[in-house]
N, C-alpha and C positions, 0 to 999 in steps of 0.2 A: 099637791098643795105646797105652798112655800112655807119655810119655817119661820118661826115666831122672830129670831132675830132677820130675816131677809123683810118681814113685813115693820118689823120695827127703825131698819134702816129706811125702809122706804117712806115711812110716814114720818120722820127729818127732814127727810130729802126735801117734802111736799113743804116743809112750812116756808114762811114767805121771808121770815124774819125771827131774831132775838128781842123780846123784848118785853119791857115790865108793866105789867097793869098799870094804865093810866098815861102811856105814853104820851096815847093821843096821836095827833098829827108830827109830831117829830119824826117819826117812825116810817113815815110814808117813803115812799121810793122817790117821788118827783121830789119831795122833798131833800134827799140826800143829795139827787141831782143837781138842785138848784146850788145846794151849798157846795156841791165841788166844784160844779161850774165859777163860781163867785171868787174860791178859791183858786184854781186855773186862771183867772183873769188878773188876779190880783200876782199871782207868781211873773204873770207877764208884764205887769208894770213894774214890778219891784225889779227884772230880771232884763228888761230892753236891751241894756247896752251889749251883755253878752249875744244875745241872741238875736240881734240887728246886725252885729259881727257876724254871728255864723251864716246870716242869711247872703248876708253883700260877698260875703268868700266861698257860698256855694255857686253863686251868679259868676266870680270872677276866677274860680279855679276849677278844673273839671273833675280831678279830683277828689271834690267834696259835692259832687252835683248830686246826690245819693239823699243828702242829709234834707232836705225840706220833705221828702217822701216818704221818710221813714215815720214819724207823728203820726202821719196822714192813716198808713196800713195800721198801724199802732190802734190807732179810732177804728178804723174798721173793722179790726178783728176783737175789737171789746166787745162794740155795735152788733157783732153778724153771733154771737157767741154771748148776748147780756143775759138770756132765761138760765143760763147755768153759771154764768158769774155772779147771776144776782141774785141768784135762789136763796141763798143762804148772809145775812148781812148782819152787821152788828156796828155803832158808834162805838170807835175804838179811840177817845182824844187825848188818853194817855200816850200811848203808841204812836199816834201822829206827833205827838209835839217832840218825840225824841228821833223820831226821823226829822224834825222839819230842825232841831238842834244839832244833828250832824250835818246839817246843809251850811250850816252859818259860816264854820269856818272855810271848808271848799268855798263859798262866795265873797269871804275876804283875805285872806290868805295870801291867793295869789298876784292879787293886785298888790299887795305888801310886802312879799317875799320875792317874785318873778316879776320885779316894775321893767328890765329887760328882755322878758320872754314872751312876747306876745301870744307865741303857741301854747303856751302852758299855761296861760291865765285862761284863754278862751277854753283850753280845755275841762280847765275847774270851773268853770264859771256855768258852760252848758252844762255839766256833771250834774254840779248842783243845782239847778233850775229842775230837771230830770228827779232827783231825789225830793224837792218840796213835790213834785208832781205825786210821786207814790207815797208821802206823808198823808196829802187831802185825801190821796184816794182811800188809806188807812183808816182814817180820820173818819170819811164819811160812810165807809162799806165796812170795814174791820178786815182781819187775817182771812178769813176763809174764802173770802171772794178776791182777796190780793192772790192768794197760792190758785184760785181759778185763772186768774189774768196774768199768770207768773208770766209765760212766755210773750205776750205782747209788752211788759214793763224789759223782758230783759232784750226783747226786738229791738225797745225805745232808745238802747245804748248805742244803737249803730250812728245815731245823731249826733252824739257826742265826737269833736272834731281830733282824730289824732293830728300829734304837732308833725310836722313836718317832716323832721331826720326820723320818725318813726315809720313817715309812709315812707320814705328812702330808703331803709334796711329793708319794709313789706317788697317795694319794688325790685332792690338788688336779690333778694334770696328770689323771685319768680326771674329773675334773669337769670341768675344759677340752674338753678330747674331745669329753662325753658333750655340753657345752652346745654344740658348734660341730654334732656329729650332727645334735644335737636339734631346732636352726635350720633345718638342711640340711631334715629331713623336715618341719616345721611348713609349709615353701616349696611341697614336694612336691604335700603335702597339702592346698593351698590355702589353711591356718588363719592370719586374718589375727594377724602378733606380729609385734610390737616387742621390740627386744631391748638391755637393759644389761648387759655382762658375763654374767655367772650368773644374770641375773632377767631374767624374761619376763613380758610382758602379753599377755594374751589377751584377747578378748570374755568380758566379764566374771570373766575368774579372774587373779591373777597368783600367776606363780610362782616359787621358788627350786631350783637346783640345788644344794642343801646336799651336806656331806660327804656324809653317809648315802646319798645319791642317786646316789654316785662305787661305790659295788657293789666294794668292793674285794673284800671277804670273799668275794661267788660269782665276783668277776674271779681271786680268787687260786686257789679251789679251780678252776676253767674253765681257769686256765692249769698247771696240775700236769697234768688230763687233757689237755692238749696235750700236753705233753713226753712223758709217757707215752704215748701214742698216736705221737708221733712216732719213739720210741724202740722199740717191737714193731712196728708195722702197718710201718713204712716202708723200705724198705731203702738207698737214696744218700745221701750228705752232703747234695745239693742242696735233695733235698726235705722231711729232716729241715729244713733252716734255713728252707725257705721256708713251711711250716707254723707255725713260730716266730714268724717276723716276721710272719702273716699274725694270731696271737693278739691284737694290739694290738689293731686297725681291731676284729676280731671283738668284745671285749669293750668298746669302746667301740659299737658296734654294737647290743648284746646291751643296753649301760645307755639309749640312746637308745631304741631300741624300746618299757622300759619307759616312761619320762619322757613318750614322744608318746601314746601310748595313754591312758595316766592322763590326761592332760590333752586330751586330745582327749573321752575319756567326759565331764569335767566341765564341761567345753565345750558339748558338744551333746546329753548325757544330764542328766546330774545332778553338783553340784557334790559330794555326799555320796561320788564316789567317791574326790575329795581326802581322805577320812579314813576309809574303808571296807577291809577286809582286802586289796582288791585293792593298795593302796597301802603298808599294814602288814605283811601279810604274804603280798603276789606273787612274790615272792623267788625260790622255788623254780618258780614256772612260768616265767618268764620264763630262769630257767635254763637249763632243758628247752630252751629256743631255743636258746638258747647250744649246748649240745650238740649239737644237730638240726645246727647251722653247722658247728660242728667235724664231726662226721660227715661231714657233706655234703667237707669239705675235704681230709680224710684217702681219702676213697672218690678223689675224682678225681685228689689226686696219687697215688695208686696205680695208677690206669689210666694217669697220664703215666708212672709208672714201666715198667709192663706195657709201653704203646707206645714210648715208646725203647729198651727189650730188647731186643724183638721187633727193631728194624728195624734195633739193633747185628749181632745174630745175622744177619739176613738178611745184611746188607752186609759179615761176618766168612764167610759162606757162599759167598758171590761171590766171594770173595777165595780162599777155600780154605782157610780152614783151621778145618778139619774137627774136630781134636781138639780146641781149644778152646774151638769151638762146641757142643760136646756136653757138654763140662763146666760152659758156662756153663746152655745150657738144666736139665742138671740141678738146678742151685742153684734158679733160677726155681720148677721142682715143688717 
């Protein structure tokens, strides 16, 4: 039998809502929906000109091709996940209105302060469109259902446009990376190089590890299906972070892989593969690695997850306590 506090947690769990005799209809769900819907719409007229900017520079830089996608998985992972974000709900419009007060200054600020920084206004400007976003949703659901939807709100940041000299430092540090890999395997490999900074000599070819070579664009979409992937397949804090941290090594991994192959072919095949589609357009295969790795990393901390369960429950079974143990195996199924 479960105990008085596990049956008492569970019948929380079960109510639908907070609320006061005589609510009424405020209270309804379609109801709260309506109203943040109305509030969403209206953050979008108030917000256009930032966010007609991010859309024309995700079209015109590839760089930022990432950003209209991200809202999009944002919706859908409220949507696929709303009976546990919405189990629990409460009108919070004290809360909201001091989130939607930290929005104000982010949305004037930098039009005032940054009238020559175009990157730094867009970036406060989408910021705070994002922030009235989790206001309404405050507003209309309250805290316990925002700390459900924590991680699709803090997904919604990847929207948010960095300035430019910021993806230039992202890019140069994956070109460090990707050149210190890339040495690491030329060694491996036997291929005799010399090496200056970012430029390499080989038997008869030399080469550069330019921007373009830094992969940020499939580094960036590679690391979205990390967090993602860490976020469904995984179930501990630990392993969620250590999936994360393990993104770096991988995608610089994944740019060296490219860079040694290429030049290893033009080395000991043909120099024509320095300018041939494998070079231009390899991109997406060498991706595909990328993925293969992440998989490969998600499957096994998932088996570390399975075998430290497993061997909790056992040594909680030892111990005797019995009801616990059958609540935890059931989560596990």
């Amino acid at each position: 039998m479960r105990s008085d506090l596990t049956e008492a947690r569970l019948a929380a769990l079960d109510r639908t809502d907070f609320k006061r005799p005589g609510v009424g209809m405020l209270d309804k769900l379609s109801t709260r929906h309506f109203c943040c819907l109305a509030f969403s719409i209206a953050s979008l007229l108030v917000f256009h000109t930032p966010l007609t900017s991010v859309l024309a520079l995700s079209l015109g830089d590839e760089r930022y091709r990432h950003i209209p996608v991200v809202p999009l998985i944002s919706a859908f992972l409220i949507r696929s996940e709303r009976e546990r974000i919405f189990r629990v709900r409460q009108w919070r419009p004290g809360l909201g209105a001091v989130l939607l007060a930290a929005a104000v200054p982010l949305a004037i600020l930098p039009g005032q302060v940054f009238l020559s920084n175009a990157d730094i206004a867009l970036f406060s400007g989408v910021l705070a469109t994002i922030l009235v976003w989790i206001a309404g949703f405050v507003f209309c659901y309250g805290t316990q259902a925002f700390r459900s939807a924590l991680f699709s709100f803090c997904f919604l940041l990847l929207a948010v446009p960095l300035p430019t000299r910021w993806l230039d430092q992202i890019a140069f540090g994956l070109q460090e990376g990707s050149a210190e890999a890339s040495y690491v395997l030329f060694k491996i490999l036997g291929v005799p190089v010399l090496r200056d900074g970012l430029h390499f000599s080989l038997p008869g070819v030399n080469i550069e590890i330019a921007q373009q070579c830094s992969g940020i664009n499939s580094s960036l979409a590679l690391f979205i299906a990390g967090l993602l992937s860490a976020y469904l397949f995984l179930r501990f804090t630990w392993s969620k972070a250590l999936l994360i941290a393990v993104m770096v090594p991988l995608l610089i991994a994944k740019n060296a892989l490219r860079i040694v192959t290429i030049s290893w072919l033009a080395v000991y095949v043909s120099r024509d593969y320095l300018y041939g589609n494998l070079h231009h357009h390899g991109g997406p295969l060498f991706a595909l690695v990328g993925l293969a790795l992440l998989l490969f990393s998600v499957t096994a901390l998932r088996r570390a997850e399975l075998w430290l369960s497993q061997r909790t429950l056992r040594g909680r079974l030892n111990c005797g306590a019995t009801e616990t143990v059958i609540e935890d195996a059931a989560q596990l199924r």
